[in-house]
C-alpha positions as CSV (number, residue, x, y, z in Angstrom):
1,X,-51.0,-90.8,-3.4
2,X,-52.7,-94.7,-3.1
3,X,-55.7,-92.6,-2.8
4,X,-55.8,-91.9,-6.1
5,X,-55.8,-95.0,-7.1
6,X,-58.8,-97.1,-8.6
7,X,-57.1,-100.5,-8.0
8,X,-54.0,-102.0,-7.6
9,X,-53.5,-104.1,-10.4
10,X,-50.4,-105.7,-9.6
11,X,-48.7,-105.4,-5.3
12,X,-44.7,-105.2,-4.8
13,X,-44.6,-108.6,-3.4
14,X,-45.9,-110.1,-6.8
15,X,-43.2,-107.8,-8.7
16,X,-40.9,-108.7,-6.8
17,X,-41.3,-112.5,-7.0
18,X,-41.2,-112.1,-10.7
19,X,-38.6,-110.1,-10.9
20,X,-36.5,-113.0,-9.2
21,X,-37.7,-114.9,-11.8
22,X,-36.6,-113.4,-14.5
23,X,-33.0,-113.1,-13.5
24,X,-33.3,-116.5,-12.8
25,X,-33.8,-116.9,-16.6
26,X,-31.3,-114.5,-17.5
27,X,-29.0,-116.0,-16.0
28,X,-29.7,-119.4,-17.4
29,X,-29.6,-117.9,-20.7
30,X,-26.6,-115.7,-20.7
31,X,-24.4,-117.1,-17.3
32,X,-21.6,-119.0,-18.7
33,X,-20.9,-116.5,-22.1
34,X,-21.3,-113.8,-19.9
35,X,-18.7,-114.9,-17.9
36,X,-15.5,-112.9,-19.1
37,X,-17.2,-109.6,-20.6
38,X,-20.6,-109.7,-18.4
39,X,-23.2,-107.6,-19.7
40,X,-24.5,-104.4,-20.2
41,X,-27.9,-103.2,-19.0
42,X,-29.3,-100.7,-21.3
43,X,-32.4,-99.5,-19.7
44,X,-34.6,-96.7,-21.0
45,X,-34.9,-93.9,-18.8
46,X,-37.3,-92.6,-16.6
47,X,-39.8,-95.2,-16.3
48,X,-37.4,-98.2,-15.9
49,X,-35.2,-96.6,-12.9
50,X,-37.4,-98.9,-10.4
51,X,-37.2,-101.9,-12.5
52,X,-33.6,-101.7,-13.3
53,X,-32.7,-101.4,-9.6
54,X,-34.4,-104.2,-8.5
55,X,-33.3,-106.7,-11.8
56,X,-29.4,-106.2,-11.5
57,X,-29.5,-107.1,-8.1
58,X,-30.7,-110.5,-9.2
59,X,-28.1,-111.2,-11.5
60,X,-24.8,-112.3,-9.9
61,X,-23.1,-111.8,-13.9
62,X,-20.5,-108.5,-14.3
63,X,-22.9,-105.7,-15.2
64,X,-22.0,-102.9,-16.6
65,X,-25.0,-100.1,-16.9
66,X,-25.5,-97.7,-20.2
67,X,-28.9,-95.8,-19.9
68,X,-31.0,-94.0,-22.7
69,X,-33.5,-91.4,-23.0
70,X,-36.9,-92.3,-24.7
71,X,-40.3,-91.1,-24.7
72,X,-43.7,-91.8,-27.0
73,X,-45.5,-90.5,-23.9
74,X,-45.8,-86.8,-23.3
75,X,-47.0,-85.0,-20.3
76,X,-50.9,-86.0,-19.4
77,X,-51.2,-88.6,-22.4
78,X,-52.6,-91.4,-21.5
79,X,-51.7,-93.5,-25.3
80,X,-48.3,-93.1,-26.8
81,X,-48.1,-90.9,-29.3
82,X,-46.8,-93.4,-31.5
83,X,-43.7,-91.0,-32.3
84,X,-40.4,-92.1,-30.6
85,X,-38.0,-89.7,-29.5
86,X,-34.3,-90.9,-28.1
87,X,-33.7,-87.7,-26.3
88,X,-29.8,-88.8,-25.2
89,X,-28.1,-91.6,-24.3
90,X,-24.8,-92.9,-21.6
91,X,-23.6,-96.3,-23.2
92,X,-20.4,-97.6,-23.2
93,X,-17.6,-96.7,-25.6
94,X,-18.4,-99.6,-27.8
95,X,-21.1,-102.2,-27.4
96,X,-19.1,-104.5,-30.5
97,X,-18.9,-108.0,-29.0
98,X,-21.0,-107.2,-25.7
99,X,-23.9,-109.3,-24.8
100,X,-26.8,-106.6,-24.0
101,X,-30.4,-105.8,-22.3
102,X,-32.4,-103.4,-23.2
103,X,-34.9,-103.2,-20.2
104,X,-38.2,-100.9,-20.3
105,X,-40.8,-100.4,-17.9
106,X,-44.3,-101.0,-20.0
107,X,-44.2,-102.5,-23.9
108,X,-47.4,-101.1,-25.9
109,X,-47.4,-99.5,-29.9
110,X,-43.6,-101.4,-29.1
111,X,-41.9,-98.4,-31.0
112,X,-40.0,-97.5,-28.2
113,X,-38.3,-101.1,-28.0
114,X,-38.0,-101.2,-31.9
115,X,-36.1,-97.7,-32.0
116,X,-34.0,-98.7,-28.9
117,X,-33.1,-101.9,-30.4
118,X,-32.0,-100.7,-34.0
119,X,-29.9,-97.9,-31.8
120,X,-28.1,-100.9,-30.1
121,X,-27.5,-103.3,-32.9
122,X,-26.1,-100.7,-35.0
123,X,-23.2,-100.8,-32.4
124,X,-22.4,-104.7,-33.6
125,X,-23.3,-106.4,-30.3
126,X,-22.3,-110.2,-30.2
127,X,-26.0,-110.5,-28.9
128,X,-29.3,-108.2,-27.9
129,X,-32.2,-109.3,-25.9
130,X,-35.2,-107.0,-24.5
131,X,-36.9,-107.4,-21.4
132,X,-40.1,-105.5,-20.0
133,X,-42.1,-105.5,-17.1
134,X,-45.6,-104.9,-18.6
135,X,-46.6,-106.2,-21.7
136,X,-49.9,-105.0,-22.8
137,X,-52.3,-107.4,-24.3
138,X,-52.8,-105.6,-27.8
139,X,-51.7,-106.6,-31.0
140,X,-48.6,-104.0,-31.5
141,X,-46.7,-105.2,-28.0
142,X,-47.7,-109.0,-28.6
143,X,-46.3,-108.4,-32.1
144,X,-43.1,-106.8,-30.9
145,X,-40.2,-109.6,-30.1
146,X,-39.2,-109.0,-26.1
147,X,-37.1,-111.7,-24.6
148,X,-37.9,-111.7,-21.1
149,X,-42.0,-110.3,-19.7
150,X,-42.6,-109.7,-16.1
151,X,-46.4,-109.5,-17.0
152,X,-49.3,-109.3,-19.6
153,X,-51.6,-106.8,-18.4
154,X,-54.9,-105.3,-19.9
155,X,-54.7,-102.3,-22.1
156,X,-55.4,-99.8,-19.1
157,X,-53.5,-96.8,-17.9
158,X,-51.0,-97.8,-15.4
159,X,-48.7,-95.8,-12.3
160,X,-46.7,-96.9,-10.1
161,X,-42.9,-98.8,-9.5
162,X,-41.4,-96.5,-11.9
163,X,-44.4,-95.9,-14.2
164,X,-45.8,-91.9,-14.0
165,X,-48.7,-89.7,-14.8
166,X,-48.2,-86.1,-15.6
167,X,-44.5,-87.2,-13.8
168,X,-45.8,-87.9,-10.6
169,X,-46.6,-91.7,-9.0
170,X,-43.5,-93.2,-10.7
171,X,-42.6,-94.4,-6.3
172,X,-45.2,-96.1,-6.1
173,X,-43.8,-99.2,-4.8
174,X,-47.5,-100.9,-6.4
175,X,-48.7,-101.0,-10.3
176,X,-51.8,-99.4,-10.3
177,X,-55.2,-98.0,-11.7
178,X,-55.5,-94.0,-11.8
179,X,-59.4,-93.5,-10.8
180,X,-60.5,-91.3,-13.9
181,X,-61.2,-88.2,-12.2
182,X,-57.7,-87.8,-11.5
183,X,-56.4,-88.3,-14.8
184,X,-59.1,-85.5,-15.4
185,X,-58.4,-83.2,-13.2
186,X,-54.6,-83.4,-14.4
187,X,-55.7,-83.0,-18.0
188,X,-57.9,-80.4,-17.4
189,X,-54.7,-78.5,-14.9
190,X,-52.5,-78.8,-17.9
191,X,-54.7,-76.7,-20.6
């Protein structure tokens, strides 16, 4: 599958540095009132699997895990479609009190992370932060509040640890470039 990649944009050893990083901050942030109740990792499912994995193994705090379903992206689109849908969700009993991350793979129209967000505080959290991996550089994600950015990337089409195409490149263990005739010949395979 690398060969059907244009580039890679950003390699696992550079992800991985900055995931480090991030729970580093994390736990500077949150350590000491997270001490007794921990926190609870809300990550939005499919694309943040690999991400999620590789962030709660940096963070020596009680985790607990609740997950939800969410998609703006649908089959060979390469934009969101701007329309969010929470298609089901795993979270704890009640979220009242709990300090909580929402974590998602890419931030872009941000409507994803808004809808998530309003889901959660709903529940009466004592506090909510957002974390992503990819933030593009457009003016609806740099609008959007996130707490925590792995990296600001162009506003390109991106596969790879945990992000997919049509489904497919999400284990990738590198965030990369589709070369167009793939994307394509996917497109053109779905009608």
């Amino acid at each position: 599958m690398d060969q059907d990649l244009e580039r890679i944009l950003i390699d696992r050893t550079a992800i991985a540095g900055r995931i480090a990083e991030i729970g580093r901050d994390i736990v500077s942030d949150l350590g000491e009132d997270c001490e007794s109740d921990g926190i609870v990792l809300v990550p939005i499912m499919t694309g943040s699997i690999t991400f999620i994995a590789d962030l709660m193994r940096q963070l020596p705090l009680r985790v607990r895990i609740g997950l939800i379903t969410a998609s703006s992206y649908r089959g060979t689109a390469v934009e969101s479609s701007g329309e969010v849908l929470l298609e089901g969700e795993h979270l704890p009993e009640s979220l009242e009190g709990r300090h909580v991350l929402i974590v998602d793979d890419i931030l872009d129209s941000g409507g994803t992370i808004r809808r998530v967000r309003e889901e959660i505080e709903s529940r009466k959290p004592k506090s909510v932060r957002t974390c992503v991996l990819l933030r593009k550089k457009i003016e609806s994600a740099m609008e959007t509040p996130c707490d925590y950015v792995g990296f600001d990337i162009e506003n390109e089409f991106v596969v790879g640890y945990g992000l997919d195409f049509d489904d497919y490149y999400r284990n990738l263990p590198d965030i990369g470039v589709l070369k167009p005739e793939i994307i394509e010949m996917h497109q053109s395979n779905a009608e």
